[in-house]
MOPAC internal coordinates of N, CA, C and O (Angstrom, degrees):
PM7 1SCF
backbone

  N    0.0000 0     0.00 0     0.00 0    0    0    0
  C    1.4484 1     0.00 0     0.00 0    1    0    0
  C    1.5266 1   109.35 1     0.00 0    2    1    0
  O    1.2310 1   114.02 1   -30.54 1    3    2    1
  N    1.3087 1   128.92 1   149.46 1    3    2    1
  C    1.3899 1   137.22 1   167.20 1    5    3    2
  C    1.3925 1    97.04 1  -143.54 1    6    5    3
  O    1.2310 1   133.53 1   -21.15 1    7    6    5
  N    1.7769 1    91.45 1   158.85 1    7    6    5
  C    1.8999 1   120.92 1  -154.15 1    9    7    6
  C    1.3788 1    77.22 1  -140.98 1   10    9    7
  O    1.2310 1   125.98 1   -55.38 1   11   10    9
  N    1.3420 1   106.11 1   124.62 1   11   10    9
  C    1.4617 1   123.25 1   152.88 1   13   11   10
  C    1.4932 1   122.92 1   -98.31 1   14   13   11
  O    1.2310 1   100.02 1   -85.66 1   15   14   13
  N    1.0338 1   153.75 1    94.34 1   15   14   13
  C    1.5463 1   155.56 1  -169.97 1   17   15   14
  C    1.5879 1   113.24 1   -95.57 1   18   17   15
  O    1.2310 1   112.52 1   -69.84 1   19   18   17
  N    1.2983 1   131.73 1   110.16 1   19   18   17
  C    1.4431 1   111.36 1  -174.12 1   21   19   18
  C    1.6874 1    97.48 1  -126.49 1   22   21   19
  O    1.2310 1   133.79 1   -46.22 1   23   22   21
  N    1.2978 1    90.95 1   133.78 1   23   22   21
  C    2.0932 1   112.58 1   169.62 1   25   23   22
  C    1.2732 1   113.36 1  -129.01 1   26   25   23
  O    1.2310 1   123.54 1   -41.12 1   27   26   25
  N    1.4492 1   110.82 1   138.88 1   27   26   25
  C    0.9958 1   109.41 1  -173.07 1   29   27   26
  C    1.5399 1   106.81 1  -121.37 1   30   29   27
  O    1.2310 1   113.97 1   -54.04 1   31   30   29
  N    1.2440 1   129.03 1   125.96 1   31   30   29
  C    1.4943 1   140.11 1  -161.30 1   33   31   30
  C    1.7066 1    98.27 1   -98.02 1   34   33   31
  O    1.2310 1   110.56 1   171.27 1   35   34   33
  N    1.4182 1   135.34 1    -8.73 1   35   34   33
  C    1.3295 1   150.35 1  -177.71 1   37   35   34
  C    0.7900 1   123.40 1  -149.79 1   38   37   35
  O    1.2310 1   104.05 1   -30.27 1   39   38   37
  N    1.7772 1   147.01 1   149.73 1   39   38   37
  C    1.1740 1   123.22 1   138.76 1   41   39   38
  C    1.3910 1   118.78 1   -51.14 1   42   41   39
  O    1.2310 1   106.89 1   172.41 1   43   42   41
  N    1.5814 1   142.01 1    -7.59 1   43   42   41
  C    1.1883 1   123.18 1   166.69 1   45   43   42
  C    1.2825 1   129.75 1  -119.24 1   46   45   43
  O    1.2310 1   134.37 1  -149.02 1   47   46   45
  N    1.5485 1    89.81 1    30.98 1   47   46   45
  C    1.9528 1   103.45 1   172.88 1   49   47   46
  C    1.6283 1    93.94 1  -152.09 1   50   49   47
  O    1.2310 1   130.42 1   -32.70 1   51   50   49
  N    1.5776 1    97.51 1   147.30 1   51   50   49
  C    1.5122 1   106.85 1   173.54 1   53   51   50
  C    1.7065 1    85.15 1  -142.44 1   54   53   51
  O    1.2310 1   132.60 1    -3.38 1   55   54   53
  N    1.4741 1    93.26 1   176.62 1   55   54   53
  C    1.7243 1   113.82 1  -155.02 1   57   55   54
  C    1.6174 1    97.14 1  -140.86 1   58   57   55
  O    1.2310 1   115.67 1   -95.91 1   59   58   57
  N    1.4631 1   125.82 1    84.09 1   59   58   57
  C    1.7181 1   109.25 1   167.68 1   61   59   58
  C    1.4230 1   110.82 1  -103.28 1   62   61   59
  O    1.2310 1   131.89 1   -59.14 1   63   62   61
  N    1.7288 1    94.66 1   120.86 1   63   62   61
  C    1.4862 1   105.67 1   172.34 1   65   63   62
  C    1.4971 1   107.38 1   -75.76 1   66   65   63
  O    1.2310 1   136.67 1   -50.16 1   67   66   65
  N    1.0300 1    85.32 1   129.84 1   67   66   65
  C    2.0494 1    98.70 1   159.81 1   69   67   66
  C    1.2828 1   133.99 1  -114.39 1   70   69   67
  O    1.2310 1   126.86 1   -52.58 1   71   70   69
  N    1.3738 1   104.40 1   127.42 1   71   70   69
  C    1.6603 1   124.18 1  -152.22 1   73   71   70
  C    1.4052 1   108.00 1  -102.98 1   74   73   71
  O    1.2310 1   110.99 1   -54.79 1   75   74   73
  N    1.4330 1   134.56 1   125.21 1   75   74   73
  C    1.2914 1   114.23 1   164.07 1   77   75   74
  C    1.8962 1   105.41 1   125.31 1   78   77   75
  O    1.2310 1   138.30 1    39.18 1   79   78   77
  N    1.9491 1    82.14 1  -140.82 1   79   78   77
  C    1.8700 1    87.98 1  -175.26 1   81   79   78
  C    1.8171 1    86.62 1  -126.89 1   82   81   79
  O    1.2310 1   138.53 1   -37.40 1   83   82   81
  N    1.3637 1    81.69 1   142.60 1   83   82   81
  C    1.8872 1    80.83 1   170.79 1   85   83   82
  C    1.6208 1   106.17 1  -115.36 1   86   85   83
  O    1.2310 1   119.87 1   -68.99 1   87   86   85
  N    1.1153 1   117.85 1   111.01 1   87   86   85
  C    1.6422 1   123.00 1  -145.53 1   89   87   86
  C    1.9066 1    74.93 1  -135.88 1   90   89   87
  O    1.2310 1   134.11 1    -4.88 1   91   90   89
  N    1.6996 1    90.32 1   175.12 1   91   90   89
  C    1.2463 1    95.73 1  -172.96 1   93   91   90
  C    1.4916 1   122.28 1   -79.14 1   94   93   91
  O    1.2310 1   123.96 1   165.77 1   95   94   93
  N    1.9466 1   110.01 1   -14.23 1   95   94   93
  C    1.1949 1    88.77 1  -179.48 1   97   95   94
  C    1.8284 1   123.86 1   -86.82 1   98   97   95
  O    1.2310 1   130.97 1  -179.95 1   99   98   97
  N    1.2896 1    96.43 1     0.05 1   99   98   97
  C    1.4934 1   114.61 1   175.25 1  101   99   98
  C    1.5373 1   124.59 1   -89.88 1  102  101   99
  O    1.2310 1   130.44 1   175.33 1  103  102  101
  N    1.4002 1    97.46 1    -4.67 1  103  102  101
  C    1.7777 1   108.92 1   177.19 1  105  103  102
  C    1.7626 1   112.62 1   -52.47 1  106  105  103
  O    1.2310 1   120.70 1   113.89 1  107  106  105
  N    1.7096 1   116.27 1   -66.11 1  107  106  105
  C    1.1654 1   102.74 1  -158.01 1  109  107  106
  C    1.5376 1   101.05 1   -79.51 1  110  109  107
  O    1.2310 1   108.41 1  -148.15 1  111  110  109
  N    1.2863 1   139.28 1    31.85 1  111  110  109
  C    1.2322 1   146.73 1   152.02 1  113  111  110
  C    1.5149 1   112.88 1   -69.34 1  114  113  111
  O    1.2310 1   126.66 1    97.50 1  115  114  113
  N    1.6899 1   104.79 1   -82.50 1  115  114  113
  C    1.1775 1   104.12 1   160.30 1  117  115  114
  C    1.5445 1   135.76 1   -41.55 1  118  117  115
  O    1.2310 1   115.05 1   150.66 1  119  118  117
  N    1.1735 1   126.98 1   -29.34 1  119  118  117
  C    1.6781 1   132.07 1   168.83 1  121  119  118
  C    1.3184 1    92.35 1   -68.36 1  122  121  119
  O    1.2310 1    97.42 1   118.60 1  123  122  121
  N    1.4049 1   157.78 1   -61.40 1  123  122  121
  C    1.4718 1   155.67 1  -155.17 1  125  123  122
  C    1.1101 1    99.15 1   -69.76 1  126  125  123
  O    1.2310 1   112.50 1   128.90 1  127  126  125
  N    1.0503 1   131.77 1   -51.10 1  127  126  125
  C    1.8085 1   133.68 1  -178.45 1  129  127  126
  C    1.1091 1    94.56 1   -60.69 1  130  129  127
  O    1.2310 1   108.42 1    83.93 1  131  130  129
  N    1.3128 1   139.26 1   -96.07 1  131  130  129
  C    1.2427 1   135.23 1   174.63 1  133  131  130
  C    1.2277 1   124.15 1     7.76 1  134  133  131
  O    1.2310 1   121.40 1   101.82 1  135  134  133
  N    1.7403 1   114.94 1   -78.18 1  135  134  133
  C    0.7700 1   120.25 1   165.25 1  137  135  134
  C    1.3855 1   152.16 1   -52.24 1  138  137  135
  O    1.2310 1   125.82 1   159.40 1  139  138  137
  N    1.4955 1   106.42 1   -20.60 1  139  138  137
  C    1.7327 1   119.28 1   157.14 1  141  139  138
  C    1.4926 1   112.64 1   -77.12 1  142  141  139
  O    1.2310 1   124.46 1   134.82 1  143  142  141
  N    1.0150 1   109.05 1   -45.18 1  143  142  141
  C    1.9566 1   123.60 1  -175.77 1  145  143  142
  C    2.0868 1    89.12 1   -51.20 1  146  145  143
  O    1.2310 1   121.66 1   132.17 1  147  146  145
  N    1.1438 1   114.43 1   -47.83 1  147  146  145
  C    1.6211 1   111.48 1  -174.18 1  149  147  146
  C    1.5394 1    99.65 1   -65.27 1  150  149  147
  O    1.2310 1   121.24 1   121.27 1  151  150  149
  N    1.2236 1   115.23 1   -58.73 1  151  150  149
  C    1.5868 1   114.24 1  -159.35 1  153  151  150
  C    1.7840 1    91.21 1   -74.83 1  154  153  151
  O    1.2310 1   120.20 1   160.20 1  155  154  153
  N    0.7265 1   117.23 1   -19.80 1  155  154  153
  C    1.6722 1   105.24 1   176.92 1  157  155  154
  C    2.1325 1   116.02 1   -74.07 1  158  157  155
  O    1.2310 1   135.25 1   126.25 1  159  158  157
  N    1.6223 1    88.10 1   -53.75 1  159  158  157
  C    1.5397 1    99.49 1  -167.12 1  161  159  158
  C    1.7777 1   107.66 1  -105.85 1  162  161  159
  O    1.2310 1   129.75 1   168.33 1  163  162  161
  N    1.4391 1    98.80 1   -11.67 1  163  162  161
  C    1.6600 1    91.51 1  -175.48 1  165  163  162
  C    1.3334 1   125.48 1    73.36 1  166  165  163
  O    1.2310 1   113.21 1   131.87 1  167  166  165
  N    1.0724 1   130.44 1   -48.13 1  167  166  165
  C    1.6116 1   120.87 1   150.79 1  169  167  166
  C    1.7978 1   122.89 1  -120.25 1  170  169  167
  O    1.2310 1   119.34 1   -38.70 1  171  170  169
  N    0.9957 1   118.86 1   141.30 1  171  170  169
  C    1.4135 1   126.51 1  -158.55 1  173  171  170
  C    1.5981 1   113.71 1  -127.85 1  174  173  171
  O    1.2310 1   120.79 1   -53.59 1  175  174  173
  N    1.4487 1   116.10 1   126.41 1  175  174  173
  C    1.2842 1   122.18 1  -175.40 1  177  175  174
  C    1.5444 1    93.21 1  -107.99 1  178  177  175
  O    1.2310 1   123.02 1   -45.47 1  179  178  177
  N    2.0077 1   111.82 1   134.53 1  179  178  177
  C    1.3027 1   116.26 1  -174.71 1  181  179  178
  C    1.6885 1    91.72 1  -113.23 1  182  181  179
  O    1.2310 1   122.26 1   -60.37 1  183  182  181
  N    1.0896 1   113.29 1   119.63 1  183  182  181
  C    1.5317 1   125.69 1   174.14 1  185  183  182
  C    1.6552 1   118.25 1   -92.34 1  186  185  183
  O    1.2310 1   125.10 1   -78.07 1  187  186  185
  N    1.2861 1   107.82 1   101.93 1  187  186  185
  C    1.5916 1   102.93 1  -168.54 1  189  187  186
  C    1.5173 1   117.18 1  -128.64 1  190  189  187
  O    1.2310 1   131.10 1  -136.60 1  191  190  189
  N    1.4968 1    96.19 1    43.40 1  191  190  189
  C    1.6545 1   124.26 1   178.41 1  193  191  190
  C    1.5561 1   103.62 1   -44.79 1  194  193  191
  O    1.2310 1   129.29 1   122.02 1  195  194  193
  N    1.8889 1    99.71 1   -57.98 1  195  194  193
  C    1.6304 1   111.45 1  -141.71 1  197  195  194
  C    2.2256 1    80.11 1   -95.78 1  198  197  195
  O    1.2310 1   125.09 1  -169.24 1  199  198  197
  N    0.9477 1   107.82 1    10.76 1  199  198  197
  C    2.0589 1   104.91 1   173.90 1  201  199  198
  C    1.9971 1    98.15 1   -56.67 1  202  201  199
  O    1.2310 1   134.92 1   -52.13 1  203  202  201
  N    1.0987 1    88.74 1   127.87 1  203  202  201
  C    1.6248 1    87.16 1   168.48 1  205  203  202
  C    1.4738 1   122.47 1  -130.55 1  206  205  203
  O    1.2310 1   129.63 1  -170.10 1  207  206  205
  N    1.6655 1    99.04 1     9.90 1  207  206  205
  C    1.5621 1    84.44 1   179.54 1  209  207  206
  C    2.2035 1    69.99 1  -171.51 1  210  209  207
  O    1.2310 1   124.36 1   -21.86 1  211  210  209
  N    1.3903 1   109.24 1   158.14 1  211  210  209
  C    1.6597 1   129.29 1   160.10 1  213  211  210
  C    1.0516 1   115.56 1  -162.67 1  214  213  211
  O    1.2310 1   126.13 1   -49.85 1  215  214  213
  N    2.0806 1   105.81 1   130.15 1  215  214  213
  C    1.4528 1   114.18 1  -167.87 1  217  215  214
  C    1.4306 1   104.09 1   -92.96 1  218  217  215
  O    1.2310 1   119.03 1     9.58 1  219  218  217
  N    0.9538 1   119.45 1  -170.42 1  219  218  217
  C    1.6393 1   133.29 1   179.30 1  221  219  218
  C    1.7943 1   109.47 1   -35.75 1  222  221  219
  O    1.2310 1   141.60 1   112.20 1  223  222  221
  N    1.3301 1    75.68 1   -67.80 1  223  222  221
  C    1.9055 1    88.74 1  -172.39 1  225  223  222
  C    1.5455 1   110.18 1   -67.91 1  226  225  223
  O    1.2310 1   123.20 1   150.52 1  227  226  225
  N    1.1121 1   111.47 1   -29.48 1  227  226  225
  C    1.8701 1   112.83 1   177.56 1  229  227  226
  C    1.6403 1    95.05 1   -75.35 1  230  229  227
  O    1.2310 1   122.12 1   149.58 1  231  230  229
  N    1.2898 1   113.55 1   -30.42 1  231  230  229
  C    1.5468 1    92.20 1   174.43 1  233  231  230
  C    1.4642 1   117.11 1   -75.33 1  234  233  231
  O    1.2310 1   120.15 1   142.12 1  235  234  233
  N    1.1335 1   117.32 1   -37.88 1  235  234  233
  C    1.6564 1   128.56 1  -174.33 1  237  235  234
  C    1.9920 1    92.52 1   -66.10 1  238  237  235
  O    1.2310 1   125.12 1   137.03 1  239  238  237
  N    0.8231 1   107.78 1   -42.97 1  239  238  237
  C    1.9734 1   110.74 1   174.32 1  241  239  238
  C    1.4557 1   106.20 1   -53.24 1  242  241  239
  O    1.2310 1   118.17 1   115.84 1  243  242  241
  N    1.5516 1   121.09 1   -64.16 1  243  242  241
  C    1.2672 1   109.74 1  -171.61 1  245  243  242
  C    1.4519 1   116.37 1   -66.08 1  246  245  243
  O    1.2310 1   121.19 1   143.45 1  247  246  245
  N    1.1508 1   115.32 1   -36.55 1  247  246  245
  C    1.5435 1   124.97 1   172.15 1  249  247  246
  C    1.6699 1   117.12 1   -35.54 1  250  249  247
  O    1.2310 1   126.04 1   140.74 1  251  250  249
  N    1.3656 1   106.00 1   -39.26 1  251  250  249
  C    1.8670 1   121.40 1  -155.02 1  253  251  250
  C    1.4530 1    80.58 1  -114.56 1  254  253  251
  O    1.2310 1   111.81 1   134.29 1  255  254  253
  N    1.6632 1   133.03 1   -45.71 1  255  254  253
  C    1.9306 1    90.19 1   166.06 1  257  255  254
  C    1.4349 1   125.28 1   -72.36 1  258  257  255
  O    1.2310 1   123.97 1   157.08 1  259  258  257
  N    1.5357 1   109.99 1   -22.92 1  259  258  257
  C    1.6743 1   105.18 1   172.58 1  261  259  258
  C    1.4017 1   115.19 1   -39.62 1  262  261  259
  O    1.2310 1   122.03 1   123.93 1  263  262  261
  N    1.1580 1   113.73 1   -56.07 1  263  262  261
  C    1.2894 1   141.44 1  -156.91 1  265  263  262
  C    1.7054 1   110.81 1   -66.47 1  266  265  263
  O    1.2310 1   122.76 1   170.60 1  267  266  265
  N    1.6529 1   112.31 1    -9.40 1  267  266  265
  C    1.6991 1   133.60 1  -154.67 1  269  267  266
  C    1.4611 1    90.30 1  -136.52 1  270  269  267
  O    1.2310 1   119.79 1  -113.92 1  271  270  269
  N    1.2425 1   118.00 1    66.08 1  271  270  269
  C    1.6550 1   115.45 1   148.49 1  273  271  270
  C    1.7412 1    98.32 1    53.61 1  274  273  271
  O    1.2310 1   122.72 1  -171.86 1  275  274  273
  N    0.8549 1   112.39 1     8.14 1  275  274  273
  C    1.6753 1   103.64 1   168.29 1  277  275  274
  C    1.7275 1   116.54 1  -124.25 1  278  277  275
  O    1.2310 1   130.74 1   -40.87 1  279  278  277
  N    1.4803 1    96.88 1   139.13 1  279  278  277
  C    1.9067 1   111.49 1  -156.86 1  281  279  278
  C    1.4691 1    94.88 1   -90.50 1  282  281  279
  O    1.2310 1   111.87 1   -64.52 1  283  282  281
  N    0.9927 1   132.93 1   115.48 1  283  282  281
  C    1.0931 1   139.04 1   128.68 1  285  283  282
  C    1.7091 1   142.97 1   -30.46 1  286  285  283
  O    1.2310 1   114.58 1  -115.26 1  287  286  285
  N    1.3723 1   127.88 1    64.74 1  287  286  285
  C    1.3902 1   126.51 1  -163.88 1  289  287  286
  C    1.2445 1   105.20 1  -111.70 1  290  289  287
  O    1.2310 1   124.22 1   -23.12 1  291  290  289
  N    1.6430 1   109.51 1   156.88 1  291  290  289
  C    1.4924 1   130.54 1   179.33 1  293  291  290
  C    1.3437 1   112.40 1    66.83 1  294  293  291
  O    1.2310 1   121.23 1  -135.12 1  295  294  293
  N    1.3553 1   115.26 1    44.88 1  295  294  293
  C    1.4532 1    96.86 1  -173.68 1  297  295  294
  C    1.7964 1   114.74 1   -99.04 1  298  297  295
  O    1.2310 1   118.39 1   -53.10 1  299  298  297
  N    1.1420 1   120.68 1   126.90 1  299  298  297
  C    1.1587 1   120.38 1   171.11 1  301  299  298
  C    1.8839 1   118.29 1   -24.50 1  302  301  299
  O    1.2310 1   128.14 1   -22.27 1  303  302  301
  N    1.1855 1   101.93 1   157.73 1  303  302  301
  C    1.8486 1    99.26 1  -154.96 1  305  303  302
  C    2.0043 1    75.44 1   -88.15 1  306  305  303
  O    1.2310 1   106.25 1   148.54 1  307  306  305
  N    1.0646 1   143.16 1   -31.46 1  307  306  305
  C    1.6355 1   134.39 1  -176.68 1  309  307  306
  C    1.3808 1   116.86 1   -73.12 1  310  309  307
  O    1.2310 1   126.42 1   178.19 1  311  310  309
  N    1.6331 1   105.26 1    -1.81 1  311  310  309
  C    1.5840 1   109.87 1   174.03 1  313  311  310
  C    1.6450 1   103.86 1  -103.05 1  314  313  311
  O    1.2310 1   125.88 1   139.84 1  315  314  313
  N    1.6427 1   106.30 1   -40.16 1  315  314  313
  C    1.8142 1   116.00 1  -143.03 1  317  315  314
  C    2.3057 1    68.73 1   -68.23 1  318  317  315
  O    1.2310 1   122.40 1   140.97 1  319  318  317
  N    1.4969 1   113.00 1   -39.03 1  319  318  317
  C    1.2117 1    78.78 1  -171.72 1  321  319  318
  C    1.7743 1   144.46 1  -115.32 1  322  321  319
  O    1.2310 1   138.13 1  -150.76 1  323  322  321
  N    1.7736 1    82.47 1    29.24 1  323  322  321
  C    1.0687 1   101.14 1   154.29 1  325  323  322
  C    2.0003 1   122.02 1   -69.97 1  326  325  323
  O    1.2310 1   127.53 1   142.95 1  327  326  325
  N    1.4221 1   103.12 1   -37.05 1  327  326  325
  C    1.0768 1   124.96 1  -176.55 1  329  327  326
  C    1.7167 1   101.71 1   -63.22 1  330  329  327
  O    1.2310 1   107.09 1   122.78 1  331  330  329
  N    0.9787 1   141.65 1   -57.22 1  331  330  329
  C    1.2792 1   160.22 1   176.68 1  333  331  330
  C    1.5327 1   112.93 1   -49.71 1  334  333  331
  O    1.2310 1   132.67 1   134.56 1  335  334  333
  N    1.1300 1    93.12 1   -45.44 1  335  334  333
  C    1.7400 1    95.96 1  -179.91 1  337  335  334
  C    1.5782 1   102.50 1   -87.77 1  338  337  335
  O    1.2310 1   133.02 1   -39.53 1  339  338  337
  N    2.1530 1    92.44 1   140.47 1  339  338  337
  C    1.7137 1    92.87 1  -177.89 1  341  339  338
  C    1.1893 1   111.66 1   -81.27 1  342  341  339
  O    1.2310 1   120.10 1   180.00 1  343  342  341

């Protein structure tokens, strides 16, 4: 399961926490959120405190929004280095 939560501290920053497992069948969820939260606020903080587990493709997802004007914060040290490693 994944929980998307979105706040927005600006009109030109929003904050979506992500809850859960980001597995593949929950990927193009998370990319759509994402992707409105940008075209809405323009820069986007991804909160992935409450992440408790990421499969292959949720890793290859966070990688390609990192990579798209969107920040990545709080991420558990079993993600930041999954993320890190090529």
């Amino acid at each position: 399961m994944l929980r998307i939560s979105r706040s927005a501290a600006s009109p030109s920053l929003a904050t979506l926490l992500v809850e859960g497992r980001v597995v593949a069948e929950w990927v193009p969820v998370l990319e759509r959120e994402c992707w409105l939260a940008l075209q809405e606020n323009g820069h986007v903080q991804l909160d992935l405190s409450a992440v408790t587990f990421v499969d292959g493709r949720g890793l290859a997802a966070l990688r390609r929004l990192g990579a798209n004007a969107l920040e990545i914060i709080n991420c558990p040290e079993f993600i930041g280095e999954l993320l890190r490693t090529p």
